[in-house]
N, C-alpha and C positions, 0 to 999 in steps of 0.2 A: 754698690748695691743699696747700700743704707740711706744715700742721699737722693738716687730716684728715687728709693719707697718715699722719702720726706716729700719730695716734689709734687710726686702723682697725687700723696694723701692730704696736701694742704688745697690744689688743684679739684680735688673730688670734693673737699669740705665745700671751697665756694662755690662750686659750680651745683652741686644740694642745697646749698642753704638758698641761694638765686632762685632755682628749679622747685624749692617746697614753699618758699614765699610766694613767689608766681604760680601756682595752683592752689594754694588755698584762698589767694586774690579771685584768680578765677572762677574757683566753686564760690564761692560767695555770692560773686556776680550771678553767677547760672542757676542758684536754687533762688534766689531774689528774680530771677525769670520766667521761673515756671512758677511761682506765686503767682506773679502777675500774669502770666497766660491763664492761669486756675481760674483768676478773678474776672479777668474779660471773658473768656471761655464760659463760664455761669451764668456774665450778663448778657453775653449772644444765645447761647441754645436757650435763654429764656423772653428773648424778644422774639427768636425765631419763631417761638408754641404760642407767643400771641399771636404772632400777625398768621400763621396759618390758622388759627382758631379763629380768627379775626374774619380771614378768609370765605372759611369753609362754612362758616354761622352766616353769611351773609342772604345766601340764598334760602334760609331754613324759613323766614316767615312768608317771605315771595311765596313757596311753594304752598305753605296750609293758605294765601289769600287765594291763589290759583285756584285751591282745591273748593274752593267754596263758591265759585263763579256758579252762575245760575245756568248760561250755555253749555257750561264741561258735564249739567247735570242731566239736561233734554239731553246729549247729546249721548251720553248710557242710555237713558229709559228709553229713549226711541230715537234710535241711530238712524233715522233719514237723511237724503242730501241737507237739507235746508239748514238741521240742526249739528251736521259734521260742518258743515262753513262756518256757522256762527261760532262752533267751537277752533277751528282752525284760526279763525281771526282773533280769538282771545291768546291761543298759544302764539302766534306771529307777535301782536301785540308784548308779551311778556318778554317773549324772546329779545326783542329789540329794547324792552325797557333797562332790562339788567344787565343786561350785555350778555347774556347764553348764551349758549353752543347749538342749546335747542329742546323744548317744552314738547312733550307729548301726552297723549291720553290714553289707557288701557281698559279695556273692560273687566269684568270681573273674570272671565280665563285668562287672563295674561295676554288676548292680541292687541296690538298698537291700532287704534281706530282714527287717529286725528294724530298730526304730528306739525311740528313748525318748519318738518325739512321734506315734507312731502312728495314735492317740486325735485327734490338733490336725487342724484345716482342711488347714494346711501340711504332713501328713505326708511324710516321707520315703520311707512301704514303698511300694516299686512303682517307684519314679521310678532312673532312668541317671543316674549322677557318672561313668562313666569317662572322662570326655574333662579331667575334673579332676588337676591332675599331683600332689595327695597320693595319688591312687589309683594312677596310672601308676608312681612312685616306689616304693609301697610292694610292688606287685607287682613288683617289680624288685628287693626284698628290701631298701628302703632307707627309712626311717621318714622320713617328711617334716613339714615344719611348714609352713602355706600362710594366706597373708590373701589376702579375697577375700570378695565380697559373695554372700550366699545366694543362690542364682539362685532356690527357692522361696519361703525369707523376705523375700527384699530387705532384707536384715537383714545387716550386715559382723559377720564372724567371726574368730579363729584357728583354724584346722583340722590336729586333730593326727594323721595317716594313719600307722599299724603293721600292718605283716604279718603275717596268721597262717596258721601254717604247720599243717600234720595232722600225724598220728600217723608219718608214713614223715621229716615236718621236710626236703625236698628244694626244693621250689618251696612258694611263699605258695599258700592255698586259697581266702583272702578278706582281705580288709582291714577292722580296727578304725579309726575315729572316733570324737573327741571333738570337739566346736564349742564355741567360748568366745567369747562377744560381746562386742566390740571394747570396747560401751558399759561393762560394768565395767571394764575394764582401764583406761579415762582415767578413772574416776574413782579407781581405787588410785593410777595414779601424781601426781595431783596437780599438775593443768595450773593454774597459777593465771589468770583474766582479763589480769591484766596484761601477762601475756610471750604472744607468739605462738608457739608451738608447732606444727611441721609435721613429718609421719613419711609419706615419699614414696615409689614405687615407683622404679625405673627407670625409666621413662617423664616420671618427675614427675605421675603423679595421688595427691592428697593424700588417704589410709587412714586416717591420726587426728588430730585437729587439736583445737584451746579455739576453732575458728572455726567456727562450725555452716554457714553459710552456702558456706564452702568446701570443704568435702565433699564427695568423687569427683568434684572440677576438677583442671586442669591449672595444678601451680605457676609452671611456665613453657613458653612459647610452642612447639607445637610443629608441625611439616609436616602435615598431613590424611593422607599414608599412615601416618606413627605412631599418629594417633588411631582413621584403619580398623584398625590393627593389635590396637591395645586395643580395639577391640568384638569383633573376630571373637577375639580369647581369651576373652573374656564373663566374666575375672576379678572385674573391677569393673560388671558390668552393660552396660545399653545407650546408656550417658551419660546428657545430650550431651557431656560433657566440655567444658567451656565454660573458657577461661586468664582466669585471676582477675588477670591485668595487673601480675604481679609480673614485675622486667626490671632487670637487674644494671648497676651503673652504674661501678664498681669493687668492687678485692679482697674489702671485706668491708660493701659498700654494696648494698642493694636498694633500689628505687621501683615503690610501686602507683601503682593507675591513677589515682588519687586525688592524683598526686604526694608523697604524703607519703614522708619518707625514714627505714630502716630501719638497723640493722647487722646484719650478715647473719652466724650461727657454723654451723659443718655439721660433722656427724657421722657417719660412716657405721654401719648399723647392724648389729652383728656376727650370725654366720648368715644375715644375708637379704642376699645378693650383690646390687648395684644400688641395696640402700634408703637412704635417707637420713634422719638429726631433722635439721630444719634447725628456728634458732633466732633470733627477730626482736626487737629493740629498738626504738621508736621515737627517733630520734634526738633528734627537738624535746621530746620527754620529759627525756632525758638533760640537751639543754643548759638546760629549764628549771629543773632540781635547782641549777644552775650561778647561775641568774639572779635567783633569787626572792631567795635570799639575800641577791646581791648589791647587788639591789634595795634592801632594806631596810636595809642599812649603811650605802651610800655614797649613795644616792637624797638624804636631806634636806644631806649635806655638799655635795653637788654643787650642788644646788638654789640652797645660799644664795650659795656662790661665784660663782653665776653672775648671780644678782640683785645682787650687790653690782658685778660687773665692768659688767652690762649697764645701770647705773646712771650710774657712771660715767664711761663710755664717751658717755653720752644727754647726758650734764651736759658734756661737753667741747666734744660736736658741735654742742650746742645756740648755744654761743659761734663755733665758729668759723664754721658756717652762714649767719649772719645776715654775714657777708663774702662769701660764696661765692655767695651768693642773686642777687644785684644782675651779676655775673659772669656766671654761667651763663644769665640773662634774656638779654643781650647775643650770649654764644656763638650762645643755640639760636635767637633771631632771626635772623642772620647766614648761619646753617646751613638754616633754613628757605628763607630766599632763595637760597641758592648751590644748595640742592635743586629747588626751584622754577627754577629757569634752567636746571638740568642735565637735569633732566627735560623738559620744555619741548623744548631744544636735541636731546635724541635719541628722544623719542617721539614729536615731528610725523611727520606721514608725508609726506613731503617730504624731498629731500636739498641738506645744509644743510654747507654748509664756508666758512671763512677760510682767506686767503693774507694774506702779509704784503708789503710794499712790492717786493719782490725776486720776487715770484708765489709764494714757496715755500707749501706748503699748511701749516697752522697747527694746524688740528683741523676734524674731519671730525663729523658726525653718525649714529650706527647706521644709521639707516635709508639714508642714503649707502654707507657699507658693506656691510649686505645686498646693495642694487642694484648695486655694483659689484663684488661676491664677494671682498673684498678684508681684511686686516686690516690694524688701527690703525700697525703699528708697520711696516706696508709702505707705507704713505700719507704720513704725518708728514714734513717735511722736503722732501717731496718736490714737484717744476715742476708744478703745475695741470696745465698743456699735457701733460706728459708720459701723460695720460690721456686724451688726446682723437684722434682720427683726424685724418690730417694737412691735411688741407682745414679742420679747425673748430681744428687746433694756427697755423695762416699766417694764418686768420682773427683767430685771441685774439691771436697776437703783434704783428701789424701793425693791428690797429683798432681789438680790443676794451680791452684791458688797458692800452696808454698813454692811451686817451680816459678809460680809468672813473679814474687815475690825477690824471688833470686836472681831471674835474668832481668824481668821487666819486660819481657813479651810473649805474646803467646797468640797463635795465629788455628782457624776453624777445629775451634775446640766444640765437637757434638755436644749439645747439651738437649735437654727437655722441659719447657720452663708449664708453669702450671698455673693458669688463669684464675681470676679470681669466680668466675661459674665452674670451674674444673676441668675445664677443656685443657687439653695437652697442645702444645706448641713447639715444635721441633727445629733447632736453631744451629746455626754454625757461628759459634763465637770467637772474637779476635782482640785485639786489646795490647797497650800500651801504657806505660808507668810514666808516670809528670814525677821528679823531682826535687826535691829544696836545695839550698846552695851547698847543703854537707854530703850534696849524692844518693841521700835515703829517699827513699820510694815515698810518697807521701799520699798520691790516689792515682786510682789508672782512669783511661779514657777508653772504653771500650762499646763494639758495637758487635751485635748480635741481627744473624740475617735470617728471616723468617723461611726454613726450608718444609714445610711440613707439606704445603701441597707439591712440591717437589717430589718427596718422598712419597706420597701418595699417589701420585701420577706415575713414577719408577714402578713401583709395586703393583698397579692397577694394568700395567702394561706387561712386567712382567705372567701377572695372572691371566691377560687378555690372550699374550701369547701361548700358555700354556695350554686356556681351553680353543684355541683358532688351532692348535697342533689335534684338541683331541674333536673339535669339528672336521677338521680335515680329514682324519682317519674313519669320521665315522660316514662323513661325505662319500670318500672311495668309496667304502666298502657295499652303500647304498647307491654309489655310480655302479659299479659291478653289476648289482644285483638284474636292476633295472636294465642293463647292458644285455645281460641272460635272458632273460623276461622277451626283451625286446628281439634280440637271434636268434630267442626259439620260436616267436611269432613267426620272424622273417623265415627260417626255415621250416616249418611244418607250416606252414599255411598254404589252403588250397588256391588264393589267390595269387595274384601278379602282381607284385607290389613294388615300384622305383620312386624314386626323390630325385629332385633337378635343380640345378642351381638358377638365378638369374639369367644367366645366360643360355639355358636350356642345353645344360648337360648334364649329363649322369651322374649322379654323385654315388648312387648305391641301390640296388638291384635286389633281390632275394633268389630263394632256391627255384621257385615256380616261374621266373622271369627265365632264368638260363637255362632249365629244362625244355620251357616250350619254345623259346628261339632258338635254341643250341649253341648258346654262347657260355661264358665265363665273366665273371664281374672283374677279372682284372683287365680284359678286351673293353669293356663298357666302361667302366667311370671312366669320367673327365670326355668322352665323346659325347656328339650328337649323334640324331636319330640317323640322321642320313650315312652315317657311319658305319654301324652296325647292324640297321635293321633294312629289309626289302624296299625297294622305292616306295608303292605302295604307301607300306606300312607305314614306313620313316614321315611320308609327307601327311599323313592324316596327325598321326601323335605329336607332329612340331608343331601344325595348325591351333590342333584342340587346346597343349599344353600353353602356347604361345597367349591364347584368348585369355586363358585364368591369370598367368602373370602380367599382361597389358590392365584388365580389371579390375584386380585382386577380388574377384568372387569364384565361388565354388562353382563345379558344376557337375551334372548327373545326365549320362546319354548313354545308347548301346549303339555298339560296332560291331559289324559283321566283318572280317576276315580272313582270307585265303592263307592257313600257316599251312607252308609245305602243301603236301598233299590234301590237308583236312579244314572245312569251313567251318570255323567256328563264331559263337555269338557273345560280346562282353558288356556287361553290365556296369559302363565305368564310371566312377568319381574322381574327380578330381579337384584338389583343394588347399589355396598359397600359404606358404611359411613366411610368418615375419620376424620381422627383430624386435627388443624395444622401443624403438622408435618409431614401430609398427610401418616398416618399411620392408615393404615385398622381395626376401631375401632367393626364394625360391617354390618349388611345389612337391606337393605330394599324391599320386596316382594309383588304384585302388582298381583294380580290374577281376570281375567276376564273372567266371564263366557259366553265360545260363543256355550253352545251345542246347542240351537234354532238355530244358526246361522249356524254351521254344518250342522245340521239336513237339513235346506234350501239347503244349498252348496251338499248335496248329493241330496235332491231331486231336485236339477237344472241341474246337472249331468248327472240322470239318464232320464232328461226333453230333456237334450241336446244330450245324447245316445241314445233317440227313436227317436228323428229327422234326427239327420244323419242317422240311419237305416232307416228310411223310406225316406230319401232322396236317400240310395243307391239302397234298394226294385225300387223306381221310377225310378231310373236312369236304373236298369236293366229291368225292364217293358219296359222303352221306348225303352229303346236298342234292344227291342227282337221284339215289333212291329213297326220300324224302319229297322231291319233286314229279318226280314221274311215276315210281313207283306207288306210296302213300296218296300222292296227290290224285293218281287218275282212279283208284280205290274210292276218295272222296267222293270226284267230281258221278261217278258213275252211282255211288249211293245216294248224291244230291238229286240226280235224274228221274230214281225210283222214288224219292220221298215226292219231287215235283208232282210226277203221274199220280201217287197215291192221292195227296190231296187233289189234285181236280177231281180225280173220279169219284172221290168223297163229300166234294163240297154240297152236291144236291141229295146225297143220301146220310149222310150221318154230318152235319158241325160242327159238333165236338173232335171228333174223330179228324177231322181237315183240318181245324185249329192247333191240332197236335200235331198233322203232318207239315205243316205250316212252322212250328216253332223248329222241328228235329231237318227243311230247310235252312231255316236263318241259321243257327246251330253248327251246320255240316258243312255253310258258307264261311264261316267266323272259323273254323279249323281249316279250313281249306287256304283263308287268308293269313293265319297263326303257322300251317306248314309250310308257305315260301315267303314269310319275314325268316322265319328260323334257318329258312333254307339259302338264300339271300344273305345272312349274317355269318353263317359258317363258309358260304364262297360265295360271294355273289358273281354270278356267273356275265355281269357288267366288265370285272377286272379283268376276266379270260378274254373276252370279245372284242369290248370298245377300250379297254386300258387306263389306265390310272387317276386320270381328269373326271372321266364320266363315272368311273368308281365312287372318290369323293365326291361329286357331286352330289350323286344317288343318294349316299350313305348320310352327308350333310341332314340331306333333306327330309330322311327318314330319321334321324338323331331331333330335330326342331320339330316334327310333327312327334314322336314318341312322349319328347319329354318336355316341350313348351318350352324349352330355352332358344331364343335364337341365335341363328347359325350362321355366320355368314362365310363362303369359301368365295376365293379371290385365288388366282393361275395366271401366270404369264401365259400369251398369245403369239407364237402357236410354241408347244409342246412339244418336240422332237420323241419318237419312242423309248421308250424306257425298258430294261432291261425287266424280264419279269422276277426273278428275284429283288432285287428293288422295288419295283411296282408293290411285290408282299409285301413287303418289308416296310415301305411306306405305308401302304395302305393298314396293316397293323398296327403302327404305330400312332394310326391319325386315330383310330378306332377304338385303344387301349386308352389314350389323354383324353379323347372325349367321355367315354364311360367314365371315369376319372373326376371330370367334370361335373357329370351328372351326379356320382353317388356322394360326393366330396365337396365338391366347390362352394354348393350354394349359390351359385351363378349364374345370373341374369343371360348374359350374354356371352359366346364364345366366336371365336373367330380361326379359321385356317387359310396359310398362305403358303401358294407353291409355284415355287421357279427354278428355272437353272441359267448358273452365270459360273460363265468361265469352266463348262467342263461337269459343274460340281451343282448336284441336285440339294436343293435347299429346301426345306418344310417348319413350318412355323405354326405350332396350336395353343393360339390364351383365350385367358378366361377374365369376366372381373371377379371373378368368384374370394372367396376369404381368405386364402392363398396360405402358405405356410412358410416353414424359418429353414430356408433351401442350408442354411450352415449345419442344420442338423437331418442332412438328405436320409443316414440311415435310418432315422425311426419312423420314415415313412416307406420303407423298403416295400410293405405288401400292398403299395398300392400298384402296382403294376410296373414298377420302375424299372425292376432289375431286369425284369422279360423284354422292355426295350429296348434299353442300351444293350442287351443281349443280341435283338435281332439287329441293331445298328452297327455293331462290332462284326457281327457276320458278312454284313455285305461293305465291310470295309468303311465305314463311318462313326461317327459320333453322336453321342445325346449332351445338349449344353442345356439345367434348366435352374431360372432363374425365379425365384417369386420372396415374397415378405408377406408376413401376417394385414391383413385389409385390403391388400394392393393386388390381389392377382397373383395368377402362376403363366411361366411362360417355356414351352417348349421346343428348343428348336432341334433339327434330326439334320446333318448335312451327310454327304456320300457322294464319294466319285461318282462320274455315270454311268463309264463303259465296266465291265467287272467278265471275266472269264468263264471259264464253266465251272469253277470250282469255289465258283462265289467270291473269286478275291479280287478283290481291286489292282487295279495295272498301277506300279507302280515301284521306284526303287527300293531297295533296300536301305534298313533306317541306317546303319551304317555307309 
């Protein structure tokens, strides 16, 4: 061991002393590199700020001779042809002298009147720069120099703005331009590829660069209201302005986005207040000028040194190894097993502790720890017992710990150990005694098994059992009850009430089922109908019962029935039983008997069909002595008023003009007693029949009340029963009055046909209509008296309306009906 450590530490000496010689060689070289980058770096970014100053001044006095030309000065005061030519040929002329981009003229609002690119797609003439500050400046009498992207070339320029002033020389009259394209000026000053070169606004968007790519970007990072700021000057255009991820790291250090690292030199540039050359190095450029060198000097000296040492060093180790081999087999055996037991000992999951002869605890197992919240070094040392609750502390010391002492084992000893938050832990403990060579007990190996939710789930079962014993007792005793409840329904009730299985058999019956068939429910369950009950009967109840279980919906109908000797009428429900799985296990049937109640409903019927008959007998009584009787009374005191006034008119006037009004008078009552007489029967329905009825009455409803009317009848009409005919004809008579006092309605409309048998009547309106969901609150409009007389003659009132939209009335009815006003027809059963 001693002669490797000699080997590796004389091995490590050379191979540092090589390794710290050779890097302090190195940094030498490398800060002697960045000197001399510092110093070329100074003498470039300061030839650079000449030669663009060099540049950019070139065109500064061109532009004040331009401005002083005697053409550019006609050609403000009196912008005629003649004097825009002369001025065009001085900007042509300039243009070509200097080598421009292009010379224009502006007047004093800022429009371009004369330009040198006239002729080009891009022309200037016509086009507004005042919002440009060489223009604003120069007008202000201050000659400006401005960089900035052509808003109509898209083309970066120098813009050189001079005042020119007129003949009185007080205020500028217009302003001279010259435009000099950025693109010569970087190639006079002579960017080379290698150096990065950057000439920035204030802002930091980059105007000249050797980097094409970064052109009208953002050198450095800037807030979004800086960048709105630079669009709405619209100096550099409309971006986007995008930060090319250049980000200062120190004094004279930059980092792209790229991470590469730079030295950073800055210049500010003179005249342009805000601008900046800033000037870029790559650094790992620099330090490989540094490396390559050195590379190649000391690379093959280095090399061989270290193959001779690492030679060496292999030839020593190789000797002392072959001793150390046989050693470290041994070590890592030894280490394997003492890992092997350590692991073992604390990743059972199980908790696992020694005590030694005196109880003191000896070493504990993690997982002992976890379960008792405890750490090692609060454990150690310390009385077993001291962790147990004091019924399992008087236990260990008086029976457990002197017996396991004596034998050396002791096997699910209960104990209760007590966490370090106070939580109780209930355990079955076990344990065995390790020896020394004289036989004495020296410490035991013992493990303790976590039973506490054990025991807690025992107990919690035992409890669950005990209240499921007193649920269950209290279950019965509420099945019972219910049980009662339910058999006293089944037996006193006036109904008929059975339950069916799936398969449409009886499962159970009540008292009112076996009385009216005269069976027993021990003959009934588990049969069908066909079984037990009349053919008849059996075939109607297996139908109906058959439809709700095929559906599973309820349903509600009445059956007329021949039991025994007596017809009776039921009111029946019927409705499926499911499971949980809401699967239609069977049904439930509900039979009420309403023949008494029938029997009422026909003889209230036929109570309410001798009323309105002898309401229409009266009605056509009074009509006939209101017609004939009142009316031939009229017509015969119209006769005598007639005579009196003739005989009057040549002797008395006044007198005639009085018998004259007490005619028109006794005509107007005469015409007022057969409407009245006409509306109470018009004797149209007795004669001509139910067409010419409504016809009449139509047309007497549009001429009363200004609403029109329009009636429409299938062609031709078969006779109609005269109760019906009423019955209709009331109905059309009650909706239109209805109409009139209600509706608000322009227009009303009746249709009347017969198809298939069945007389049809139809009365709307567009009138304001009403909210038919809530039919009863308009009950006094004549409603109830309809569907009353509709019900008499064995039909229906269906009516449908909504608020704005109209009401609609439809009346159907068999056609043929008997003498007793019913309709021919089967029983609803």
């Amino acid at each position: 061991m001693k002669l490797r450590f000699i080997l590796v530490t004389l091995s490590l000496l050379a191979f540092f002393s090589v390794s710290i010689g050779g890097y302090l060689y190195y940094t030498s070289l490398r800060n002697a590199a960045f000197v001399e980058a510092d110093r070329n770096a100074s003498a470039r970014i300061n030839a650079i700020h000449r030669n663009v100053l060099t540049f950019l001044s070139e065109s500064v006095k061109p532009a004040k001779v331009l401005s002083g030309m005697a053409p550019l000065v006609r050609a403000l005061e009196e912008p005629d042809a003649a004097h825009l030519d002369e001025a065009n040929a001085i900007l042509d002329y300039f243009t070509s002298a200097i080598d421009a981009s292009v010379c224009y003229l502006m007047d004093r609002s800022g429009r371009t009147i004369a330009s040198s690119n006239r002729n080009a797609p891009d022309s200037f003439v016509g086009l507004n720069f005042s919002f440009r500050p060489y223009f604003q400046k120069a007008m202000d009498g201050t000659p400006f120099t401005y960089l900035a992207l052509g808003t109509t070339s898209d083309l970066r320029g120098a813009y050189y703005g001079h005042p020119i002033y007129g003949h009185q020389g007080i205020t500028p009259i217009g302003v001279s331009v010259i435009k000099v394209a950025i693109d010569s000026i970087e190639q006079k000053i002579g960017l080379s590829e290698e150096d990065i070169v950057l000439i920035t606004d204030p802002q930091g968007v980059i105007f000249i660069t050797n980097q094409r790519p970064w052109l009208l970007q953002l050198a450095w990072k800037q807030p979004e209201q800086t960048i709105e700021t630079i669009r709405r000057h619209r100096q550099f255009g409309d971006g986007p302005f995008r930060w090319i991820g250049l980000r200062r790291i120190g004094d004279h250090i930059v980092m792209d986005g790229a991470d590469i690292q730079y030295l950073s030199y800055r210049k500010p540039l003179d005249g342009f207040d805000g601008w900046d050359i800033v000037y870029l190095r790559n650094r790992k450029a620099i330090v490989q000028t540094v490396v390559e060198p050195l590379i190649r000097m000391s690379g093959p000296i280095i090399l061989i040194v270290s193959l001779l040492v690492a030679v060496s060093v292999f030839v020593l180790y190789q000797e002392a190894s072959k001793e150390l081999v046989r050693r470290k087999q041994v070590e890592k055996a030894l280490e394997e097993s003492t890992a092997r037991y350590r692991n073992l000992y604390h990743q059972t999951p199980a908790m696992l502790h020694s005590i030694d002869s005196a109880g003191r605890m000896l070493s504990v197992s993690d997982y002992w720890l976890e379960a008792m919240e405890y750490r090692r070094e609060d454990v150690i040392g310390k009385p077993l017992t001291g962790f147990l609750t004091p019924a399992s502390r008087h236990y260990a010391e008086q029976i457990v710990i002197p017996q396991f002492f004596r034998s050396g084992f002791c096997k699910d000893i209960p104990y209760t150990f007590v966490t370090a938050s106070g939580r109780n832990i209930e355990v079955l403990l076990s344990a065995i005694a390790e020896r020394n060579d004289r036989g004495e007990i020296i410490r035991s190996l013992t493990v303790s098994i976590d039973v506490t939710e054990r025991n807690r789930a025992v107990k919690a079962l035992q409890e669950a059992q005990e209240e499921l014993k007193s649920h269950s007792r209290k279950l019965e005793i509420e099945v019972a009850r219910r049980t009662r409840e339910i058999s006293g329904i089944l037996k006193y009730s006036s109904n008929i009430i059975y339950l069916k299985d799936r398969g449409n058999r009886y499962r159970l019956v009540n008292a009112r089922f076996e009385s009216i068939f005269g069976l027993s429910s021990k003959t009934i369950v588990g049969k069908v109908d066909a079984d037990v009950l009349p053919e008849a009967i059996a075939a109607r109840f297996s139908r109906m019962d058959q439809i709700v279980l095929d559906s599973a919906e309820p349903s509600q109908h009445e059956e007329t029935f021949q039991v025994f000797e007596n017809t009776m009428t039921f009111l029946i429900v019927t409705f499926p039983l499911f499971d949980d799985q809401a699967t239609v296990t069977g049904l439930c049937s509900i039979l009420t008997d309403v023949t008494e109640a029938k029997k009422m409903q026909d003889q209230y019927r036929r109570l309410s069909a001798g009323i309105l008959e002898s309401q229409e007998r009266e009605r056509a009584a009074i009509a006939r002595e209101l017609h004939d009787e009142l009316g031939q009374v009229l017509t015969a005191l119209r006769m005598d008023a007639v005579w009196l006034r003739n005989r009057l008119k040549n002797v008395d006037t006044d007198a005639s003009l009085r018998a004259e009004s007490m005619c028109a008078s006794i005509e107007a009552n005469i015409q007022e007693i057969r409407s009245i007489a006409l509306r109470l029967r018009p004797r149209v329905l007795d004669d001509l029949g139910l067409v010419d009825a409504l016809e009449w009455f139509t047309t007497d409803f549009e001429r009363r009340t200004g609403i029109a009317c329009i009636f429409q009848h299938d062609e031709p009409l078969q006779a109609i029963d005269n109760a019906l005919s009423t019955a209709a004809y009331r109905i059309v008579q009650e909706a239109l009055t209805n109409v009139a006092r209600h509706a608000r309605a322009t227009f009303a409309e009746v249709n009347l046909g017969l198809h298939g048998g069945v007389l049809h009547l139809c009365v709307s309106d567009n009138g304001v209509g009403f909210d038919a969901g809530h039919l009863h609150d308009h009950i006094g409009l004549g409603i109830a008296g309809m569907m009353e007389r509709a019900s008499l003659v064995g039909g229906a009132i269906e009516i449908t309306s909504s608020e704005s939209e109209g009401s609609r009335i439809a009346f159907t009815a068999p056609l043929f009906v008997d003498e007793t006003h019913q309709p021919h027809r089967k029983d609803i059963g």
